[in-house]
N, C-alpha and C positions, 0 to 999 in steps of 0.2 A: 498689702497690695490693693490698687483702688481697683475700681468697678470699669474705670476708661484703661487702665494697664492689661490687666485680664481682657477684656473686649480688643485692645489691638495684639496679646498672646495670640486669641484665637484664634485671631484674623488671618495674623502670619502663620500659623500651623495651616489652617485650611488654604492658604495660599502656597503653601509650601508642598502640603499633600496632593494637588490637584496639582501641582507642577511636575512634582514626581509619577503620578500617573501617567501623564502624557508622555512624559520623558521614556518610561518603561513602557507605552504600547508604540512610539514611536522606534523603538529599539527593537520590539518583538518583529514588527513590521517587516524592517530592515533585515530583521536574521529569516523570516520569513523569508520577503522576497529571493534570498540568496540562496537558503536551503530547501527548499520547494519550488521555487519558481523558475530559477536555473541551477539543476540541481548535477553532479556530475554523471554522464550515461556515455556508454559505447557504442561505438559504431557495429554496427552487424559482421559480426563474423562465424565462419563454420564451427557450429558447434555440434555435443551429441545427441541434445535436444532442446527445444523452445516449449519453455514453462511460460503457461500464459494465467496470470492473476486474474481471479474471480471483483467482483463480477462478469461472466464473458456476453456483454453486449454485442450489440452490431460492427461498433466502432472498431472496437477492441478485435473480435472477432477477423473483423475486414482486414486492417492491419498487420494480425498472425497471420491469414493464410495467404497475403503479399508476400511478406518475408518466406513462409514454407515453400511457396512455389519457386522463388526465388531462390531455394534451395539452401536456407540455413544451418536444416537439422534434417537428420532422418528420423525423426519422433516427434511428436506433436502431443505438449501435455495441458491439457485445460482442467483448470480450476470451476466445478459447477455446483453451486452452493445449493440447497434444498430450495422448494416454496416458502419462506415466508424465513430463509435462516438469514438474510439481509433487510428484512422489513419490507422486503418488497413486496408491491400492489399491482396490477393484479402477479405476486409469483413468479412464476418462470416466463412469464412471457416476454419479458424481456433476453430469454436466453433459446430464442428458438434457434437460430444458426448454431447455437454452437452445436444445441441436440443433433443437426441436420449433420453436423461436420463428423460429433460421435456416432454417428451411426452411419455414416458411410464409407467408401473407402478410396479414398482420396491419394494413394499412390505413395505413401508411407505412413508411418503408424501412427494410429492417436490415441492414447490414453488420457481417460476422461474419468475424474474421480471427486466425490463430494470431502471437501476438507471436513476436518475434525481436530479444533472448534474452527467452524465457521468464522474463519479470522485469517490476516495475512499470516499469523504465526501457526497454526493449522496448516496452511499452505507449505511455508517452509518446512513443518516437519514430516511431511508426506513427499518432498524433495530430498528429507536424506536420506527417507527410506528406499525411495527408486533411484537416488545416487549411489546407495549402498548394494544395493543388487544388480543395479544394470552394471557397475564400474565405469561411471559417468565422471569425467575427468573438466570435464567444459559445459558448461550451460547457458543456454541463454533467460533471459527472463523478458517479459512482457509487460509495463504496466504505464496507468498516466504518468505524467509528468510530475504532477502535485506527491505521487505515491514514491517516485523513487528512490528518496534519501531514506522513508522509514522502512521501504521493503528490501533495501541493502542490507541495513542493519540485521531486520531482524533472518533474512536469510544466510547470511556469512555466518549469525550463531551453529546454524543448523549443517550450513553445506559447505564442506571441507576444499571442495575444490575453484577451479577457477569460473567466476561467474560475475557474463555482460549481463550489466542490466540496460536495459533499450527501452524508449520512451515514445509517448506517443501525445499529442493532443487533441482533447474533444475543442469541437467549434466555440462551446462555451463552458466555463468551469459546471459540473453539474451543483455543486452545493452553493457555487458562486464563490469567488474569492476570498474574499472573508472569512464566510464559515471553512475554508479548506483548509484555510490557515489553520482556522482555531481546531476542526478535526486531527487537521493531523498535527500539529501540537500537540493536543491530551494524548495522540497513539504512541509519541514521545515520550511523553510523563511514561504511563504506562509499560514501555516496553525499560525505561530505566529501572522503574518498580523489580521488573520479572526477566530479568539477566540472562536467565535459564535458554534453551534453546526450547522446551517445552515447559518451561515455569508458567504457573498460571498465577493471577491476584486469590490468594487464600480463602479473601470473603465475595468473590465473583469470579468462581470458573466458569467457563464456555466448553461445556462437550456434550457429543449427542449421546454418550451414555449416560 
C-alpha cells in the first residue's frame, strides 16, 4: 500500500468519524428535545397529596402553594435537601420559603423531610414510604419541566399507585439547555445502571449514613 493510498484511508476514516459524530449529537438532540423538552405531564387533578421535588426554590415553591390553595391535595410534601447536599452556595438559602411554608400552618398539612441520598431516587423512596403508611392511592408530583421524564421513571420504581406528574417552567433553563440535556442524560444512564427502586451504583452510593 503506497504512502498517497494510506493518506486518502485516513482521510475517509476521519471524514467518516466526524460525520458520525455529528450524526449521533444531532440524534441525541432530537431525542432530547422530545424527552425533556416536551416531556408527557398531567393536568392537575385531586389527589391525596402533592409531592414537591427538591430543590424547593422560590419558583417551584410558588407554583405548589398555587396549586395547594387551589385545592389539589390535603397534604403538602416538600423535598428539603441539607446545606451543601446539592452543592449549593450559599446553602439553604435558596430554600427559605419553603422553611417558612414548613413551619407554618397554612390550612392543611405539610410534611417536610430531607431525602436520603440526596437524589431524585432518595425522594421517591421516602414516597413509598408515606404511600405505604398513609394508604396513598393518588399523588401528585411537582417538578421542572427538563425533570420530568427521569422523575417518572424513577418514581413509578418506587410508587405502586397512580401518579400525575405536573410541570412547571423557570423563566430560563437554570444550567441552560445544553447542560440540561447532558445532565439529565447521565441521570439516565445512571438510573438504567440501578433498576432497583433503591439500588445504588456499587462504587458511588449517596446516603447520609
Amino acid at each position: 500500500m503506497t504512502g498517497t493510498t494510506r493518506t486518502g484511508l485516513r482521510a475517509r476514516w476521519a471524514a467518516w468519524s466526524a460525520a458520525s459524530v455529528v450524526a449521533l449529537g444531532v440524534v441525541w438532540l432530537l431525542v432530547g428535545w422530545i424527552v425533556f423538552q416536551h416531556p408527557r405531564t398531567e393536568q392537575p387533578a385531586r389527589s391525596d397529596a402533592l409531592l414537591v421535588l427538591g430543590p424547593p426554590d422560590r419558583t417551584r415553591m410558588a407554583e405548589a402553594l398555587r396549586l395547594m390553595d387551589a385545592g389539589l391535595a390535603p397534604v403538602l410534601v416538600v423535598a428539603t435537601p441539607g446545606a451543601g447536599d446539592l452543592g449549593d452556595d450559599p446553602g439553604e438559602a435558596h430554600y427559605t420559603r419553603a422553611e417558612q411554608t414548613c413551619a407554618a400552618d397554612p390550612g392543611y398539612e405539610v410534611i417536610c423531610f430531607r431525602p436520603d441520598p440526596s437524589t431524585t431516587q432518595g425522594e421517591a423512596v421516602r414516597l413509598r414510604e408515606l404511600g405505604e403508611q398513609r394508604g396513598w392511592e393518588h399523588v401528585s408530583v411537582l417538578t421542572y419541566r427538563q425533570h420530568v421524564a427521569r422523575s417518572r421513571l424513577l418514581l413509578t420504581r418506587c410508587y405502586a399507585g397512580e401518579l400525575d406528574v405536573l410541570a412547571f417552567d423557570y423563566p430560563s433553563v437554570p444550567r441552560g439547555l445544553l447542560r440540561e440535556f447532558a445532565y439529565q442524560s447521565g441521570g439516565f444512564v445512571k438510573a438504567w445502571l440501578t433498576p432497583g427502586c433503591d439500588q445504588q451504583l456499587p462504587w458511588r452510593p449517596k446516603s447520609l449514613d
